[in-house]
VOGU-3710 file (C-alpha; in Angstrom, 3 decimals, decimal comma):
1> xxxxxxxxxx> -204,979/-5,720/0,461  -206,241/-5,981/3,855  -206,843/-9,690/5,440  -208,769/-9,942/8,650  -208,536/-13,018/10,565  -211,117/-13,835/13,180  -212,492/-16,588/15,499  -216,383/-15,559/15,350  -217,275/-18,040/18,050  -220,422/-19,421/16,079
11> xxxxxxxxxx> -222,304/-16,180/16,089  -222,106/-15,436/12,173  -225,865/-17,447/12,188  -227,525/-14,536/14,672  -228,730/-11,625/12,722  -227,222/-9,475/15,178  -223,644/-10,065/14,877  -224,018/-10,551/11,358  -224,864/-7,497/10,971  -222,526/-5,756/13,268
21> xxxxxxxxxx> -219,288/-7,987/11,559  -220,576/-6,902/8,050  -220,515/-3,563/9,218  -216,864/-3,540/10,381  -215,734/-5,106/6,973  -217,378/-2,479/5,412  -215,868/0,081/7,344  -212,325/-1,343/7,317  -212,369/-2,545/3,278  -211,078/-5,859/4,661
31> xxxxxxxxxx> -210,469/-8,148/1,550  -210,520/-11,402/2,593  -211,554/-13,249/5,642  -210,477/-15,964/6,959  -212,487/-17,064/9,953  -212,331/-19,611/12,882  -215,676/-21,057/14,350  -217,450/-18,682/12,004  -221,436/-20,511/12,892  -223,011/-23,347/13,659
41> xxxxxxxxxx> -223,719/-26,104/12,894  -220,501/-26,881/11,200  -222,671/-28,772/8,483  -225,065/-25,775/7,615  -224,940/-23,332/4,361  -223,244/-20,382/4,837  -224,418/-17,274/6,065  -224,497/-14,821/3,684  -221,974/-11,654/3,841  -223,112/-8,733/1,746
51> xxxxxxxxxx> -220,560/-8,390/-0,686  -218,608/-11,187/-0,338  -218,479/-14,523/-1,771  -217,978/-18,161/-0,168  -214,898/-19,153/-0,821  -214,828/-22,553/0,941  -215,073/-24,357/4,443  -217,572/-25,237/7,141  -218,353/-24,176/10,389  -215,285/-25,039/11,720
61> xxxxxxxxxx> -212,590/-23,045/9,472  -213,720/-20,816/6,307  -213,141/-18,361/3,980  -214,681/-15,328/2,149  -213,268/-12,907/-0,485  -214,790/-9,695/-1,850  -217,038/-10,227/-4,601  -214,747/-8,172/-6,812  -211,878/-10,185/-6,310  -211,070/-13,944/-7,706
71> xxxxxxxxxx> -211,769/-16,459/-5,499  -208,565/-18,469/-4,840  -208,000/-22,069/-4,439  -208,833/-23,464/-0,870  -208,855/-26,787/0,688  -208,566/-28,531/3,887  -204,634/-30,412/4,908  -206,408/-31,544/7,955  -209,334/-30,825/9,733  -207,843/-28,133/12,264
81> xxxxxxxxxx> -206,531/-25,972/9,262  -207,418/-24,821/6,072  -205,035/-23,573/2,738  -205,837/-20,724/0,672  -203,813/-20,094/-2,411  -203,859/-15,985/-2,395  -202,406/-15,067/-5,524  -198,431/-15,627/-4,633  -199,240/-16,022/-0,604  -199,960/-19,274/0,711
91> xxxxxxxxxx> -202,262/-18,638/4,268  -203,044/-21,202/6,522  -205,971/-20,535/8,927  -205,535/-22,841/11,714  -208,133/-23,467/15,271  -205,476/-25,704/17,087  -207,316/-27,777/19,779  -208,625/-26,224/22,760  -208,704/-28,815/25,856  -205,273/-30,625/25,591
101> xxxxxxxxxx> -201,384/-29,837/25,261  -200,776/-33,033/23,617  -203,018/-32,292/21,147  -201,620/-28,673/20,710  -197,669/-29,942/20,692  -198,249/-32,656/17,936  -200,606/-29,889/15,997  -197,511/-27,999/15,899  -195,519/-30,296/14,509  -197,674/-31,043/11,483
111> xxxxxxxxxx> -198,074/-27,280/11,298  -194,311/-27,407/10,840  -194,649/-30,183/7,976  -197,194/-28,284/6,125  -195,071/-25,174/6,245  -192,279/-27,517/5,134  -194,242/-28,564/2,062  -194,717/-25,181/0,633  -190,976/-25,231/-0,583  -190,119/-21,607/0,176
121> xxxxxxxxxx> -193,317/-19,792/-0,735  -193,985/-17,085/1,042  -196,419/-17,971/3,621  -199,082/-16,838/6,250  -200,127/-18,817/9,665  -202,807/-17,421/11,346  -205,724/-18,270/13,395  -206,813/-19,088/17,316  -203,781/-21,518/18,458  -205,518/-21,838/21,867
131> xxxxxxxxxx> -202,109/-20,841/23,645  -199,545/-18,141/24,452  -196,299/-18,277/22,963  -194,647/-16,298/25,637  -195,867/-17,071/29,975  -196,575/-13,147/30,072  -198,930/-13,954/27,211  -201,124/-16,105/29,404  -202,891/-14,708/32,403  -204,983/-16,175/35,195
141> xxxxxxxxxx> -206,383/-14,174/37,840  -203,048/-11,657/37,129  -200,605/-14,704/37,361  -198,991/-16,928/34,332  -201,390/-19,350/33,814  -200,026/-22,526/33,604  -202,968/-23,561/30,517  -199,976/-23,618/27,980  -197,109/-26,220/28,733  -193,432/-25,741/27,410
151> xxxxxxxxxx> -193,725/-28,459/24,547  -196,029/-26,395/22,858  -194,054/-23,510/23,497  -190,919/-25,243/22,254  -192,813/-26,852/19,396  -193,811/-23,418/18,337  -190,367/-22,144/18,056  -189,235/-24,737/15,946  -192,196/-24,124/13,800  -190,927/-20,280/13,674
161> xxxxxxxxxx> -187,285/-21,246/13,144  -187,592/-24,047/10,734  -189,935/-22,020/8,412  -188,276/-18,710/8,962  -191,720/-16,971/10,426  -192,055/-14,168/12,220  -194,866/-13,923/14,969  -196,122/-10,600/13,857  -198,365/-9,738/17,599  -195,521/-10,467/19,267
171> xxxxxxxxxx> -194,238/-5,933/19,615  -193,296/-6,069/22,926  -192,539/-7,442/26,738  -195,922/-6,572/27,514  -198,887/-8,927/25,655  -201,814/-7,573/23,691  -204,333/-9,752/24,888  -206,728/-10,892/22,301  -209,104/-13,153/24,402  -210,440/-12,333/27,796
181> xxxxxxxxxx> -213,322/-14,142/29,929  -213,942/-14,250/33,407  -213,706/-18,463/34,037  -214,875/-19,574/38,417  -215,237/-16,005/38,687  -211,506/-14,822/37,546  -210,270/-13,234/34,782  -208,626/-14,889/31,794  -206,125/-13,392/29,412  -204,428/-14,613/27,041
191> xxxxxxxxxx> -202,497/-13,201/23,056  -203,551/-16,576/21,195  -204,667/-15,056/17,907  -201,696/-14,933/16,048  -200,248/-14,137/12,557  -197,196/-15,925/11,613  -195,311/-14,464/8,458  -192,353/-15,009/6,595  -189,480/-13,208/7,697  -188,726/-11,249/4,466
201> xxxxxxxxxx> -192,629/-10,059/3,893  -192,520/-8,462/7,844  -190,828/-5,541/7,370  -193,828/-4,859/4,431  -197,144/-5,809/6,158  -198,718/-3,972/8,516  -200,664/-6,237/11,559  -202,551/-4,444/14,476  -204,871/-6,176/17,061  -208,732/-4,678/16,581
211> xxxxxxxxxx> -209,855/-5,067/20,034  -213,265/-3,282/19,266  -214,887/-6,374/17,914  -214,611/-8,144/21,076  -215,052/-5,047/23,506  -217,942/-2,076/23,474  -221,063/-1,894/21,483  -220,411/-3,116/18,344  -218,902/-6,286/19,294  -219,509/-9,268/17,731
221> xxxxxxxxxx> -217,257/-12,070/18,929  -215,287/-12,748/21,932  -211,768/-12,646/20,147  -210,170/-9,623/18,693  -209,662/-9,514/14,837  -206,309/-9,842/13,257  -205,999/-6,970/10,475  -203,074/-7,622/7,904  -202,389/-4,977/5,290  -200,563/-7,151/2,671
231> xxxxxxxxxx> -198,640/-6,120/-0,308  -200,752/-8,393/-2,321  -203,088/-7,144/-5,451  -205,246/-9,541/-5,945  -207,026/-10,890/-9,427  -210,230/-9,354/-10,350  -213,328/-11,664/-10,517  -215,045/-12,149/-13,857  -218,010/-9,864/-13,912  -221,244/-11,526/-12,474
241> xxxxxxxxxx> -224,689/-10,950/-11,245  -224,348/-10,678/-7,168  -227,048/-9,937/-4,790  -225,209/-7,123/-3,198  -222,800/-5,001/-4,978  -219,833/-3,874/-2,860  -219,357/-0,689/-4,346  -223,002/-0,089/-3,481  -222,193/-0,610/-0,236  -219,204/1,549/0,420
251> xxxxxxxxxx> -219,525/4,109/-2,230  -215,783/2,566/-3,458  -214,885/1,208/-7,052  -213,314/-2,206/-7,118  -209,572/-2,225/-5,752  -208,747/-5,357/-7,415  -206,506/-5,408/-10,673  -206,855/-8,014/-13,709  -204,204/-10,192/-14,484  -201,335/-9,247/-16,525
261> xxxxxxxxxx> -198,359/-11,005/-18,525  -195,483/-10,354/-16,425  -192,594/-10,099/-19,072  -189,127/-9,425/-16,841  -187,317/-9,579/-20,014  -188,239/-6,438/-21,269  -186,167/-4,599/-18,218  -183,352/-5,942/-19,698  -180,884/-3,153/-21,075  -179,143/-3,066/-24,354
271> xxxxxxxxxx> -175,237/-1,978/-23,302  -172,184/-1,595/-25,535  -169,842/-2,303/-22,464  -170,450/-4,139/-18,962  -172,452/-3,082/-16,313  -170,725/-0,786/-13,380  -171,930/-4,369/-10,618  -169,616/-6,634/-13,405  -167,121/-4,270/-13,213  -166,969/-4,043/-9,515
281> xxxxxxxxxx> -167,044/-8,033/-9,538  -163,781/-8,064/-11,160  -162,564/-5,476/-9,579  -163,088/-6,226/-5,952  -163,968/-10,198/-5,766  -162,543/-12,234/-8,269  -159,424/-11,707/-7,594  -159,089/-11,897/-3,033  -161,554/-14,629/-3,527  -159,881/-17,013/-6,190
291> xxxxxxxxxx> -162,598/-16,823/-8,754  -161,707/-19,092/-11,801  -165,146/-19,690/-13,209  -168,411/-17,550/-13,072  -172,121/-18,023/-14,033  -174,140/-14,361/-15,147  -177,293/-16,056/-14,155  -179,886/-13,664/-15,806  -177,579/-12,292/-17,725  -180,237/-10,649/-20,505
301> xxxxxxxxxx> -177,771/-9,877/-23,890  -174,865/-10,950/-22,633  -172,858/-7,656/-22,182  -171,264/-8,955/-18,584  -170,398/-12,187/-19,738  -168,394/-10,759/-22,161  -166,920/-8,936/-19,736  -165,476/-11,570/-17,065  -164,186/-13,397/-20,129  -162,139/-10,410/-20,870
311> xxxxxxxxxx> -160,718/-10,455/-17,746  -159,473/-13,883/-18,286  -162,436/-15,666/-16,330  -164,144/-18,668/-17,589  -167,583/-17,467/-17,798  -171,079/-18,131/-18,625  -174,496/-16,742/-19,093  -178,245/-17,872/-18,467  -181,242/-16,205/-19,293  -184,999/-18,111/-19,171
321> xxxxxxxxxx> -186,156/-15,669/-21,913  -185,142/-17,767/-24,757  -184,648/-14,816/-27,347  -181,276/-14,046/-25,371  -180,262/-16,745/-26,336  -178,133/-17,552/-23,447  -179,628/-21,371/-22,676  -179,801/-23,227/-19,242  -175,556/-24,411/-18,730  -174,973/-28,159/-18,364
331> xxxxxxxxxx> -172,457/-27,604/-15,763  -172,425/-26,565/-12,429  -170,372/-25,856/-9,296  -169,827/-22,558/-10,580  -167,063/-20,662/-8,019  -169,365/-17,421/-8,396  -172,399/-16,912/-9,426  -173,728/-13,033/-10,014  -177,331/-12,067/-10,415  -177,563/-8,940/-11,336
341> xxxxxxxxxx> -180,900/-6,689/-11,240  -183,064/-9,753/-11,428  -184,525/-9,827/-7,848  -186,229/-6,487/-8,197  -188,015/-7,040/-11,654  -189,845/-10,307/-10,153  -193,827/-9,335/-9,537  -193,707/-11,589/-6,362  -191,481/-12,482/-3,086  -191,795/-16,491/-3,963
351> xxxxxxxxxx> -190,198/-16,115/-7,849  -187,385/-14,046/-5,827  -186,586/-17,464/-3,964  -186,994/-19,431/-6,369  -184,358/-17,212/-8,726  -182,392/-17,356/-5,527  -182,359/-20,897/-4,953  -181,991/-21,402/-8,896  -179,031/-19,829/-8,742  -177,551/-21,210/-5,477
361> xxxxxxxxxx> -178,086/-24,457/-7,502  -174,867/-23,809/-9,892  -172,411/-22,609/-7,210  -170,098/-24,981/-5,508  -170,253/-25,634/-1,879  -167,694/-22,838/-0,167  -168,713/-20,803/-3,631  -170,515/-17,414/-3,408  -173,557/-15,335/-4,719  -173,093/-11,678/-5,563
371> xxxxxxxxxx> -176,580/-10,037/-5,917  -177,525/-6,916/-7,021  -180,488/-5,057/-6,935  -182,186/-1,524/-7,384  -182,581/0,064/-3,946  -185,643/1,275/-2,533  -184,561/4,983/-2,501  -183,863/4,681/-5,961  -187,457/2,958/-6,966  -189,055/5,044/-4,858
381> xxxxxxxxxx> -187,681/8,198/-6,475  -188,272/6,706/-9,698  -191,812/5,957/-9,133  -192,345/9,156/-8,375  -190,690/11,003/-11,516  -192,578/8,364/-13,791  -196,449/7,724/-12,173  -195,665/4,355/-11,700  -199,046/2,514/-10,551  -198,413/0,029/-7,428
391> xxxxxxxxxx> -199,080/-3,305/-8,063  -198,106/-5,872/-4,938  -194,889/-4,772/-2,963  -194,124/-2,772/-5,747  -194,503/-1,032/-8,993  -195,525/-1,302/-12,568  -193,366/0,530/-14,305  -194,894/-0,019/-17,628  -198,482/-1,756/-17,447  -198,544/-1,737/-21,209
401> xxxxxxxxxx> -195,121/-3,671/-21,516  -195,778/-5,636/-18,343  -192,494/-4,951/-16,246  -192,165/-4,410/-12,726  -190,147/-3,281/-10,312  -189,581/-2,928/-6,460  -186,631/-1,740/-4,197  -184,993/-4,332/-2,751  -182,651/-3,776/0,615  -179,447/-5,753/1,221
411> xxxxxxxxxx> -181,223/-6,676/4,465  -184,199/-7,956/2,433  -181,859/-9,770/0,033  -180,710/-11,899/2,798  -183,601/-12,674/4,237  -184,858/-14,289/0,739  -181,013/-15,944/0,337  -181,428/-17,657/4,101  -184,538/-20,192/1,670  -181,954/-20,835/-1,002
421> xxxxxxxxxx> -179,409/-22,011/1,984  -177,669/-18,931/0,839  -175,601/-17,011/3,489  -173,859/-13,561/3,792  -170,354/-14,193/3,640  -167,668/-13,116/6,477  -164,610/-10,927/5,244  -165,421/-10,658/1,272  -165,147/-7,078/0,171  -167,551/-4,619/-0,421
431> xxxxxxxxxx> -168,197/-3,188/-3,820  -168,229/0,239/-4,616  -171,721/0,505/-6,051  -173,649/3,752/-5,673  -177,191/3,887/-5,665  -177,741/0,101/-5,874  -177,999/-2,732/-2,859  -175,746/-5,554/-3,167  -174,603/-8,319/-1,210  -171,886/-11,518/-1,384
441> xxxxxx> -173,407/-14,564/-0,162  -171,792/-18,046/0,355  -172,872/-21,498/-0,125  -171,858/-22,969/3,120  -169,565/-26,354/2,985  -171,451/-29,564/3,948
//
């Protein structure tokens, strides 16, 4: 699903560059838009977008979604940024100010609150920050300008660091200027459209600078667009009458898919005998690492739990489907905790934390985490063999039972783990699993 995130510099009220930006969407399928300074005055109706509906805002920040898909949930934290609730992605368009540094620096730190307040859910910053994270990302008249002062730079690193973001423009030493303008006669240039991701949805999206609406004849703003190819399917709209009909438009059917019941349980398998991960477990871990007691958390029928107490471990099991019937335990501080093939059968990146910080939950501080999870190789080549449909970062692999399933890489894993205050551990041994990704995590001491 492609996002495009613009500042429009009030010109969406001209006929002209209405026409030109509608255009461009066309051309590029973009999805949603979320748009800085998109006309004026702020107060006014809308400007209409063939094929698109109003999603909310005012002149100042707004948003519009393709009239085939839902339109999400969108309000207004303060009046420099706006929220939209895309399906499992939280975005938050910001126009920081544009005269003062002050203003900018304390901007940042409420940006860094708001993030704060989203509890681990996967989440999108983007928008005109009026600055340039980096000096070479700041130009005047070919020398670092000095418009951006290191308090906002600093404040934007702890924004980065204390929501584990990624700034996705950032690709190099040398900046991709997104706004230029000659100012007294000298040129101005400075990368201060920016997307800001979560660190474990980067390697996944796709972000590129599209200089052409700013530059050459079709332009029709002074500020390049921010394209972002998410792995986000969004909900289809109910049907209604609309004055222009997308697929009129583009000659394309509707992209969007309708909601489903998600049912994870049904991945579950039926085994006689413990998995080859809970084998490995007590194999390889439990005993170098001193395991005593151990939580299966998703442990479906129970096969595994069986297993460690076999080996003379005091175990238990969890499951949220109730049928299992393996109920929430009372206890916790847990010395181990596994989670086996539970990550990858989650539709979305925010119930993966949330599973991970469920499970970090039971395990004692200096305990550990063992998670396993499908590989991408191995969902990939299974897609493949059984005409899976993509849905979000990865696959139905039944539509009619509702079960999902995406690759997940050790790398990704611990990406997720770093929300649940989850970290790899140092020195615990690998397990011999082929074909799967797994990796031992510890709850660090206080």
């Amino acid at each position: 699903m492609l996002l495009a995130s613009i500042n429009l510099d009030k010109r969406l009220g001209a006929d002209g560059p209405r026409a030109r930006f509608a255009a461009w969407l066309r051309a590029h399928d973009v999805a949603v838009i979320v748009a800085q300074e998109p006309y004026k005055p702020a107060d006014r109706r809308p400007p209409l977008l063939p094929g698109y509906v109003f999603a909310g805002g005012d002149g100042h920040l707004a948003t519009w979604v393709r009239e085939d898909i839902a339109t999400p949930a969108v309000s207004a934290p303060t009046g420099w940024a706006q929220r939209v609730e895309l399906g499992w992605l939280t975005v938050l368009q910001v126009h920081l100010d544009a005269y003062t540094s002050a203003a900018r620096t304390a901007q940042l730190g409420e940006l860094a609150a708001l993030a704060a307040a989203e509890g681990g859910r996967p989440l999108l910053i983007c928008g005109d920050f009026n600055l340039a994270p980096r000096p070479q990302d700041g130009l005047y008249d070919g020398e670092v300008s000095g418009f951006t002062a290191d308090t906002e730079r600093k404040a934007l690193l702890h924004l980065l660091q204390t929501a584990w973001l990624v700034d996705t423009t950032s690709t190099g030493a040398e900046a991709e200027f997104t706004f230029e303008r000659l100012f007294t006669g000298k040129l101005s240039r400075f990368r201060c459209d920016l997307a800001l991701l979560s660190d474990h949805l980067a390697a996944s999206v796709t972000v590129a600078a599209r200089h052409e609406v700013r530059t050459g004849p079709e332009a029709f703003t002074d500020h390049s667009a921010i394209l972002l190819d998410l792995p986000l399917t969004p909900e289809v709209a109910e049907p209604d009458d609309v004055l222009f009909a997308i697929s009129d438009l583009t000659g394309k059917q509707p992209a969007a898919a309708g909601a489903r019941s998600y049912q994870p349980h049904k991945t579950a398998m039926s085994r006689q005998a413990a998995s080859p991960a809970a084998r490995a477990v007590t194999g390889h871990l439990t005993g170098p690492l001193g395991i005593r007691t151990v939580l299966d958390h998703g442990c479906g029928r129970g096969a595994d739990v069986a297993h460690y107490r076999a080996a003379g471990l005091d175990a238990d099991g969890y499951d949220p489907h109730q049928g299992f019937g393996w109920p929430r335990p009372k206890r916790h501080s847990y010395d181990l905790v596994t989670q086996m093939f539970v990550l990858n059968v989650l539709p979305d990146p925010g119930a993966r934390i949330r599973a991970l910080q469920d499970a970090a939950a039971f395990v004692r501080p200096g305990g550990h985490v063992v998670v396993v999870t499908r590989s991408p190789e191995e969902i990939t080549k299974a897609a493949a063999g059984g005409s899976w449909t993509a849905h979000h970062d990865g696959y139905w692999s039944s539509e009619g039972k509702g079960t999902f399933q995406r690759g997940i890489s050790a790398a990704e894993t611990t990406a997720l783990a770093r929300h649940a205050g989850l970290t790899p551990a140092r020195g615990a041994a690998g397990l011999t699993l082929p074909g799967v990704s797994h990796i031992v995590l510890v709850k660090p001491e206080p």
